[in-house]
C-alpha positions as CSV (number, residue, x, y, z in Angstrom):
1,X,-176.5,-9.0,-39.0
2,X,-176.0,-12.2,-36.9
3,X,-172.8,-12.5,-39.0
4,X,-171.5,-9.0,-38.3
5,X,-172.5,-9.3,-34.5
6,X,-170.2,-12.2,-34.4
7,X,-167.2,-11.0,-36.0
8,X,-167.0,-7.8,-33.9
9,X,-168.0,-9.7,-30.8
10,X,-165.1,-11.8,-31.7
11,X,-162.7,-9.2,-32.7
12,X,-163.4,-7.4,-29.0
13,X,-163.0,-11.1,-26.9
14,X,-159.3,-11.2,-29.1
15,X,-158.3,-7.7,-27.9
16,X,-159.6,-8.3,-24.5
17,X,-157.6,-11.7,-24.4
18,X,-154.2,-9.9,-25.6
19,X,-154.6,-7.3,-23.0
20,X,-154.4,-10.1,-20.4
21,X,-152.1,-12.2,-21.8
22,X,-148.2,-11.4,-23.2
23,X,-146.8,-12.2,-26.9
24,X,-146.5,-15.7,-25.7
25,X,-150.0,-16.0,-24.4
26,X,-148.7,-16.2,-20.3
27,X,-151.2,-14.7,-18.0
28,X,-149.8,-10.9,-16.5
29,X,-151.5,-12.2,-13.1
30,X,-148.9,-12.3,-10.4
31,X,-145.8,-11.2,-12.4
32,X,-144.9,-8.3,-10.0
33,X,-142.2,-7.4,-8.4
34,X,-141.2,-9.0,-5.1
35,X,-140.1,-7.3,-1.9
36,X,-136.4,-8.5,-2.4
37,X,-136.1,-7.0,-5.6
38,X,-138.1,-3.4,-4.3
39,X,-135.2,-3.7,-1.7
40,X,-131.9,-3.9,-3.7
41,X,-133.6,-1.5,-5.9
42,X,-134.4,1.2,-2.7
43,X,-130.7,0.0,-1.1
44,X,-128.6,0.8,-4.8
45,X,-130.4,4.2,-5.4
46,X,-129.7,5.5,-1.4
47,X,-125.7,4.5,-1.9
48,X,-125.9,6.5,-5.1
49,X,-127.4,9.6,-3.3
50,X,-125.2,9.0,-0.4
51,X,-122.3,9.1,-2.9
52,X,-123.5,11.5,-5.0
53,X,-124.1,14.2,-1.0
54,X,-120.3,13.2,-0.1
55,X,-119.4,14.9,-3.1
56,X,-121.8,17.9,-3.0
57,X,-119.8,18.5,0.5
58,X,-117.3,18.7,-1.0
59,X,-117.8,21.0,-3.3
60,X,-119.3,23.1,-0.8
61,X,-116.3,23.0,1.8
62,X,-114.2,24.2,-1.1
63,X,-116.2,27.0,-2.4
64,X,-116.5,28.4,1.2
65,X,-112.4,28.2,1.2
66,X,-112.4,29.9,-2.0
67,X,-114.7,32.7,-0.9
68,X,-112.6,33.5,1.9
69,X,-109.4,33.4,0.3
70,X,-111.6,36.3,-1.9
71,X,-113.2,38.0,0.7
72,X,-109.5,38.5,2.6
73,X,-107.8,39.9,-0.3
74,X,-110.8,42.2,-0.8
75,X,-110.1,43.2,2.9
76,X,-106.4,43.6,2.7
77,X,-107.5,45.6,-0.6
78,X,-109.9,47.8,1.8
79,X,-106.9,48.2,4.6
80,X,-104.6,49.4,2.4
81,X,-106.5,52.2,0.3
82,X,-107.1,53.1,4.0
83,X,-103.8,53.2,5.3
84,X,-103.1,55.3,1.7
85,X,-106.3,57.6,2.5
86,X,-105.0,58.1,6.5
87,X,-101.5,57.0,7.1
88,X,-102.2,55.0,9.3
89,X,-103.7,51.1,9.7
90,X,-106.7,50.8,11.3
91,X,-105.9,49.7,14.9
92,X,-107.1,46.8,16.3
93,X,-109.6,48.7,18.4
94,X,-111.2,49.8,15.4
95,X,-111.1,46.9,13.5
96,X,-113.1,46.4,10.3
97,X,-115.6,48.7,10.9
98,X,-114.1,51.5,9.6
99,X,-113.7,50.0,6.4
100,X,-116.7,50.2,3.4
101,X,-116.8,45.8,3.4
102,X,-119.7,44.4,2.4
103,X,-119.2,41.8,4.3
104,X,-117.8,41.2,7.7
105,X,-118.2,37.3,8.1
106,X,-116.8,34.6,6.6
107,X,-118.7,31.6,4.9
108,X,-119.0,30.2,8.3
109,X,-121.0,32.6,10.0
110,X,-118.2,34.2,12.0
111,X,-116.5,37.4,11.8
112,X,-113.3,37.9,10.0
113,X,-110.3,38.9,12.5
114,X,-108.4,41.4,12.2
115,X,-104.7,42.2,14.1
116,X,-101.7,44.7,14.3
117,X,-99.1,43.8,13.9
118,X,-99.3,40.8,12.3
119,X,-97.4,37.7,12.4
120,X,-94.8,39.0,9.3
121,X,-97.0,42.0,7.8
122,X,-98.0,45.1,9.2
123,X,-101.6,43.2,9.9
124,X,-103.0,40.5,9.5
125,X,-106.9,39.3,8.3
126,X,-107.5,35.4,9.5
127,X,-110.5,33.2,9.1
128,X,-110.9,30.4,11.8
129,X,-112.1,27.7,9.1
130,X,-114.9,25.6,9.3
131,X,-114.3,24.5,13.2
132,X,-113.9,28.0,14.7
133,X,-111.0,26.9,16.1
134,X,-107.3,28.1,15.7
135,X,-104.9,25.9,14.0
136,X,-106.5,22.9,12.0
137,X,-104.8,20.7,9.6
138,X,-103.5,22.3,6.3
139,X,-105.8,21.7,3.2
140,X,-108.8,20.6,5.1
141,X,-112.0,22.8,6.0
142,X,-110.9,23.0,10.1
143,X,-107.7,25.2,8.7
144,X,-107.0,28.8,9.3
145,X,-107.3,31.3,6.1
146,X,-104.9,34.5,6.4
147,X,-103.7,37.2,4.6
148,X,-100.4,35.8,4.9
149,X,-101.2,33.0,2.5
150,X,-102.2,35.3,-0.2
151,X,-98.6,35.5,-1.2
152,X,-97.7,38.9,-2.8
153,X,-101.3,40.6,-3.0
154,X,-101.9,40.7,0.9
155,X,-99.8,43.8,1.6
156,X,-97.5,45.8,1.1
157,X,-94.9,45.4,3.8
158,X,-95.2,49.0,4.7
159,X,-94.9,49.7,8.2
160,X,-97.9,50.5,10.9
């Protein structure tokens, strides 16, 4: 019994001893990570996510560009089955509102606008861009969307 007492009692102090020591027999005590090392770690993973948000914005900026271009050709569609329906273009009094749109706003939050005569068509269907502004630079968020960019499937050229 005394033997068998001893060889598990011996058998437990090994195991206990491995779990405090490594393959090589060093204690585990004190072999943490210092502050330095937490930093770079923290400072490498927040210029990943910083990288990683850039291009999320982008992304973004260019879906909302998309959605107009979309959202205007839908319109131009809507204006024209009314001009077929009527005779007539919707004046710029009336605006969109007698159209059946789903929506009325671009991506942005701002309404779409709507003029007659337009600049080379009968009408015209703009988007101020991102900045609300007109103008803005060509290719970028800030730049004006318009029927007139749509090339061939804005309108018909028929006359107001």
């Amino acid at each position: 019994m005394y033997c068998e007492m001893s060889i598990r009692h011996g058998a437990e102090y090994r195991l206990a001893t491995m779990r405090r020591h490594d393959f090589r027999g060093q204690s585990f005590r004190g072999r943490g990570f210092s502050l330095v090392e937490i930093m770079v770690v923290v400072v490498i993973i927040g210029l990943l996510a910083g990288a990683v948000a850039i291009k999320v914005g982008d992304y973004v900026e260019t879906a909302r560009s998309t959605r107009t271009k979309s959202d205007i050709a839908t319109i131009v569609g809507a204006i024209e089955t009314y001009h077929a329906q009527h005779g007539v273009y919707p004046t710029t009094e009336q605006g969109l509102d007698v159209l059946p749109l789903k929506t009325r706003n671009d991506p942005w939050g701002r309404p779409y606008i709507y003029t007659i005569p337009g600049r080379e068509e009968p009408f015209d269907v703009m988007s101020l861009g991102a900045d609300g502004r007109e103008g803005g630079t060509e290719g970028t968020a800030d730049a004006d969307i318009g029927s007139w960019q749509l090339g061939d499937a804005s309108t018909t050229g028929a006359s107001p």
